[in-house]
PyMOL Python script that loads the backbone (N, CA, C, O; Angstrom):
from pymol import cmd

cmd.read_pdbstr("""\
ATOM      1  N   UNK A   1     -41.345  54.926  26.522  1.00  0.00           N
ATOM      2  CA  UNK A   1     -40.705  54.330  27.693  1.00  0.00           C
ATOM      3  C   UNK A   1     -39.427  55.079  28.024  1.00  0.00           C
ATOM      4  O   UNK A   1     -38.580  55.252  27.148  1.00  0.00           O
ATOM      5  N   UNK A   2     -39.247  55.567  29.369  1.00  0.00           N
ATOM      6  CA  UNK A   2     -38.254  56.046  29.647  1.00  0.00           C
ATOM      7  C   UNK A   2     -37.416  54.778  31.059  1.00  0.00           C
ATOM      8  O   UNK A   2     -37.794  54.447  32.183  1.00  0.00           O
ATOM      9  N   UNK A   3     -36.279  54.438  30.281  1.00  0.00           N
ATOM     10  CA  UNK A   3     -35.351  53.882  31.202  1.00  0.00           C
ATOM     11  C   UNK A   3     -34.313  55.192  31.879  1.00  0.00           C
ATOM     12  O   UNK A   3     -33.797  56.075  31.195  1.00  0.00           O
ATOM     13  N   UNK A   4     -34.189  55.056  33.241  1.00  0.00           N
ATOM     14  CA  UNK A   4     -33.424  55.395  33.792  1.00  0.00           C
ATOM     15  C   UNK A   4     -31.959  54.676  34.269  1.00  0.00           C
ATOM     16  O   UNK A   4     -32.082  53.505  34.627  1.00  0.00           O
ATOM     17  N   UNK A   5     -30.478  55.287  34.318  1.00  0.00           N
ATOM     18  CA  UNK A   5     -29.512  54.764  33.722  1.00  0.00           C
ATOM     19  C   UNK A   5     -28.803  54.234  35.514  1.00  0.00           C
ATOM     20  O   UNK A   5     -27.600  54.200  35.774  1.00  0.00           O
ATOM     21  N   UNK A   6     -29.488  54.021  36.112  1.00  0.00           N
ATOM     22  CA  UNK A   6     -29.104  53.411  37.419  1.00  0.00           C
ATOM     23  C   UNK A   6     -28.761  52.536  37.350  1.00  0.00           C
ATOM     24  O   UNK A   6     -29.744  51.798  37.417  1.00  0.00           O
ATOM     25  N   UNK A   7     -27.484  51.692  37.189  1.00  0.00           N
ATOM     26  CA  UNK A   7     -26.822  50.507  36.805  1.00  0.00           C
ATOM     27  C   UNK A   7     -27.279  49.808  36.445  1.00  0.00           C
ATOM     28  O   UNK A   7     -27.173  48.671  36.906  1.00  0.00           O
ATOM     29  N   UNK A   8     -28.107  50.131  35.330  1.00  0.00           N
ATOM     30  CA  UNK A   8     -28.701  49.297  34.089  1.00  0.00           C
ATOM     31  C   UNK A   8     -27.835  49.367  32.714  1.00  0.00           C
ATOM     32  O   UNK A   8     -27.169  50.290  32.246  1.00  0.00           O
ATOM     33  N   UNK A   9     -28.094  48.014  32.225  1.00  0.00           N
ATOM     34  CA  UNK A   9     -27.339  48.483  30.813  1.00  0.00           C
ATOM     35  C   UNK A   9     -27.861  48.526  29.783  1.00  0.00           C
ATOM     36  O   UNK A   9     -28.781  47.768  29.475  1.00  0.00           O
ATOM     37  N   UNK A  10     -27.534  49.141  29.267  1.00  0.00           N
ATOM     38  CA  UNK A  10     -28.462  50.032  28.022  1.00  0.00           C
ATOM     39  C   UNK A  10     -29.138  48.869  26.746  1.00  0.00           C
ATOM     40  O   UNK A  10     -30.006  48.934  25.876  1.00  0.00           O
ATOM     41  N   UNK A  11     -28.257  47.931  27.202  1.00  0.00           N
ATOM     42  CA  UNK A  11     -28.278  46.759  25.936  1.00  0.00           C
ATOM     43  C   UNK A  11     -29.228  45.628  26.217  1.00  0.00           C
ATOM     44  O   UNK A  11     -29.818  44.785  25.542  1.00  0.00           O
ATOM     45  N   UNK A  12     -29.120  46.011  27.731  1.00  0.00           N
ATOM     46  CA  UNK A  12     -30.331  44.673  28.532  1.00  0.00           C
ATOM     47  C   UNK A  12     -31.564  45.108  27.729  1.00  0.00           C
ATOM     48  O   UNK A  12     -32.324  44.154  27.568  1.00  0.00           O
ATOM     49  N   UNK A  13     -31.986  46.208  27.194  1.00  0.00           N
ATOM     50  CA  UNK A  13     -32.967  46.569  26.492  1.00  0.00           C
ATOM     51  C   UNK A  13     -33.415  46.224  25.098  1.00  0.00           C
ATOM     52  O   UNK A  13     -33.096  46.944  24.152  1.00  0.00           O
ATOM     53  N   UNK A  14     -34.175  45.100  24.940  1.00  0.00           N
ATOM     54  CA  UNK A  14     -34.780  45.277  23.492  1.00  0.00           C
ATOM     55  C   UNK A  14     -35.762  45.731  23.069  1.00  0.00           C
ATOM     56  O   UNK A  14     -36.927  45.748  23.465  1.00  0.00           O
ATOM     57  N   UNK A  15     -35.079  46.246  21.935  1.00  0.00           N
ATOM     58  CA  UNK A  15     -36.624  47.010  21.386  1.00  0.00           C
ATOM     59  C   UNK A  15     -36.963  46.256  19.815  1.00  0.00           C
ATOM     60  O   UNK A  15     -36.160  45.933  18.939  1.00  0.00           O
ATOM     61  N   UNK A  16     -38.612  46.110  19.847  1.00  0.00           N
ATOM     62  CA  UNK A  16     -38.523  45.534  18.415  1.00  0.00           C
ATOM     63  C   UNK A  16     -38.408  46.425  16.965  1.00  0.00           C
ATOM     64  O   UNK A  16     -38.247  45.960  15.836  1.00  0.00           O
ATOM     65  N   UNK A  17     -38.538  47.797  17.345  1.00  0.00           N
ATOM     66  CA  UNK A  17     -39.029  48.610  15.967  1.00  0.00           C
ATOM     67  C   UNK A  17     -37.980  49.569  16.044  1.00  0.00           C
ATOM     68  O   UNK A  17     -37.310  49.744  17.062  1.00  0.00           O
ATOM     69  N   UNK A  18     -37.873  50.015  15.280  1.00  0.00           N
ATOM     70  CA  UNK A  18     -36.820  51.150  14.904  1.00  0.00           C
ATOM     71  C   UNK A  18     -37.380  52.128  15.813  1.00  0.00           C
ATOM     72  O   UNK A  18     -38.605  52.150  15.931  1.00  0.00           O
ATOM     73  N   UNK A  19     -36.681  52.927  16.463  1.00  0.00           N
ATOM     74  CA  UNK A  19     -36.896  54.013  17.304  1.00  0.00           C
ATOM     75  C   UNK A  19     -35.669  55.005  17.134  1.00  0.00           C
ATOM     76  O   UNK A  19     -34.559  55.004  16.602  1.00  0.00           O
ATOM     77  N   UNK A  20     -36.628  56.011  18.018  1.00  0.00           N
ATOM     78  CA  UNK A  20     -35.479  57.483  17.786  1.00  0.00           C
ATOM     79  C   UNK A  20     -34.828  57.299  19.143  1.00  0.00           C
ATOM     80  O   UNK A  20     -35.559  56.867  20.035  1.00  0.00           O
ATOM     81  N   UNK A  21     -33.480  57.579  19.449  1.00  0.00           N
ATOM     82  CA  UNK A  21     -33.213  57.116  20.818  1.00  0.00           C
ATOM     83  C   UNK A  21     -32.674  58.763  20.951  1.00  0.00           C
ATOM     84  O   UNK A  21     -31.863  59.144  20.107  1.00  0.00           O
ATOM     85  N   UNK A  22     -33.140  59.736  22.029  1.00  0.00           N
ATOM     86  CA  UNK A  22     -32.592  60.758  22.951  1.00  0.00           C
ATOM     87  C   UNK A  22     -32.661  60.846  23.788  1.00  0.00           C
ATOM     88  O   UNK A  22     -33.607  60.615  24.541  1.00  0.00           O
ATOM     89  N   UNK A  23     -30.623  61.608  24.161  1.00  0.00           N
ATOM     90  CA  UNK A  23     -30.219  61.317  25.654  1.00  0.00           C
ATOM     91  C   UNK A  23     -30.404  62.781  26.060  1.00  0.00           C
ATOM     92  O   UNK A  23     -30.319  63.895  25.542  1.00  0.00           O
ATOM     93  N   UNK A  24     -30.757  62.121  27.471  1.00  0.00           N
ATOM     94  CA  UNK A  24     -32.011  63.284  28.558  1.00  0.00           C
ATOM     95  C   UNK A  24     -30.802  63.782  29.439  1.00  0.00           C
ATOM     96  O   UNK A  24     -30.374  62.875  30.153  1.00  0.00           O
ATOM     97  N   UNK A  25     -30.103  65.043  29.587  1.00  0.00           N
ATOM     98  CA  UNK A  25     -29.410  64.881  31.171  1.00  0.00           C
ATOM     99  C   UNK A  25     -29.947  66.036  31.495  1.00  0.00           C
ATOM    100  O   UNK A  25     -29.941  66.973  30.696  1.00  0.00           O
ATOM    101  N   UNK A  26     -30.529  66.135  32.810  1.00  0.00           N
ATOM    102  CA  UNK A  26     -31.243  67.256  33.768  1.00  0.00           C
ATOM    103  C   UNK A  26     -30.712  67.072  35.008  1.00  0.00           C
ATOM    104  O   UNK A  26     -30.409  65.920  35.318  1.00  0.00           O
ATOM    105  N   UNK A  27     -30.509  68.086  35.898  1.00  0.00           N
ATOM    106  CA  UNK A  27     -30.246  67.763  37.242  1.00  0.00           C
ATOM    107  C   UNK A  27     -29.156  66.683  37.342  1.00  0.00           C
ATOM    108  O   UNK A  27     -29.524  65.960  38.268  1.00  0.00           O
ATOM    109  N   UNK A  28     -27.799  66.134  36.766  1.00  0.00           N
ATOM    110  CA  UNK A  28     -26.934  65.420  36.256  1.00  0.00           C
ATOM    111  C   UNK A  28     -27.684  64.620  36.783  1.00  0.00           C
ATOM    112  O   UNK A  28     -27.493  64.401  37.980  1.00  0.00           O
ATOM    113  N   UNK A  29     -28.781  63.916  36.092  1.00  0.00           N
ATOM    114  CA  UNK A  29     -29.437  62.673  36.368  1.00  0.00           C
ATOM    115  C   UNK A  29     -29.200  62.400  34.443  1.00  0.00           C
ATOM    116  O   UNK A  29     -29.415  63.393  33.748  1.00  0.00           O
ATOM    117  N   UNK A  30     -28.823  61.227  33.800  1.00  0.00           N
ATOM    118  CA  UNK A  30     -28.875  61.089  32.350  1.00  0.00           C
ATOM    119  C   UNK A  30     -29.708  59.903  32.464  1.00  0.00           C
ATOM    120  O   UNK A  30     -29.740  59.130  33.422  1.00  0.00           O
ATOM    121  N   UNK A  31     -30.677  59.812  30.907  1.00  0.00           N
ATOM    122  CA  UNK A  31     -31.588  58.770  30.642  1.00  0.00           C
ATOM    123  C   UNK A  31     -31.471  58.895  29.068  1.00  0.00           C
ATOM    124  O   UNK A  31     -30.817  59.447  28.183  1.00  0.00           O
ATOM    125  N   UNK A  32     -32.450  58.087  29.272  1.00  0.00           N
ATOM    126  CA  UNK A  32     -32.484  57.755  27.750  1.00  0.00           C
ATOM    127  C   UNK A  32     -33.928  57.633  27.162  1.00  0.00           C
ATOM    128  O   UNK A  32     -34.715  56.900  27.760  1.00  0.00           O
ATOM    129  N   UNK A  33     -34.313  58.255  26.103  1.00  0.00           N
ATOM    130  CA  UNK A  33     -35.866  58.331  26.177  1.00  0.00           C
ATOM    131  C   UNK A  33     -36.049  57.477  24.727  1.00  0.00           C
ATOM    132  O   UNK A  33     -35.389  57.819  23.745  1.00  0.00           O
ATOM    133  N   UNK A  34     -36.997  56.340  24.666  1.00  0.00           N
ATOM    134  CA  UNK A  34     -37.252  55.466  23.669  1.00  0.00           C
ATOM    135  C   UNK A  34     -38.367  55.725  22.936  1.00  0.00           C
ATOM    136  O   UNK A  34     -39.330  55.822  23.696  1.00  0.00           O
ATOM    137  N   UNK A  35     -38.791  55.947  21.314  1.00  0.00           N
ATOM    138  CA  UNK A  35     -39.846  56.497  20.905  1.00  0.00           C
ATOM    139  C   UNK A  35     -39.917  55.888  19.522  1.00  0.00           C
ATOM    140  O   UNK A  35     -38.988  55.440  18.850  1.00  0.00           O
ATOM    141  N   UNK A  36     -40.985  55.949  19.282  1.00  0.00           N
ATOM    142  CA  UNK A  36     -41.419  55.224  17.562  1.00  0.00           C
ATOM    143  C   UNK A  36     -40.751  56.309  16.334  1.00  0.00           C
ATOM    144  O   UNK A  36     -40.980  57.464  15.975  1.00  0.00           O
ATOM    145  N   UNK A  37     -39.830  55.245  15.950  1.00  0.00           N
ATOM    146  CA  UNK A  37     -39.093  56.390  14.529  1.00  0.00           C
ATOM    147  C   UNK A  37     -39.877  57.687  14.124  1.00  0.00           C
ATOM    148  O   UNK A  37     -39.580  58.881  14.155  1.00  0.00           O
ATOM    149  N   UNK A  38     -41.327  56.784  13.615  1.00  0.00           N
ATOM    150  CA  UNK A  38     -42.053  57.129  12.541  1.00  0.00           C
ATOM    151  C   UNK A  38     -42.839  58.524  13.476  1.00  0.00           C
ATOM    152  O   UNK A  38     -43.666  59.208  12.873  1.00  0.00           O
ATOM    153  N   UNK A  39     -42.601  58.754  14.515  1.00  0.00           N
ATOM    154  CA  UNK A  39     -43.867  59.386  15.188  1.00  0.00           C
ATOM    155  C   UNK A  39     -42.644  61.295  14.494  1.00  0.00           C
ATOM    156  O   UNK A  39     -43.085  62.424  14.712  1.00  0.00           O
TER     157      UNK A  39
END
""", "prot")
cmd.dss("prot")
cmd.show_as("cartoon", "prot")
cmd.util.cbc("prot")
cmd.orient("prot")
């Protein structure tokens, strides 16, 4: 799942499992990309 950071807050987000969290910035657009630890 990729959230995009358009006046969203990062925290409104739950996640249930441990994940790897990396921040995306391209084109000064920044996100945040959500993924399974284990993968």
């Amino acid at each position: 799942m990729v959230a995009g950071l358009d006046g969203m807050e990062i925290a409104d987000i739950e996640i249930e499992k441990p994940v790897e969290i990396q921040f995306i910035q391209r084109n000064g657009r920044a996100s945040f990309r959500f993924g399974a630890a284990s993968q």
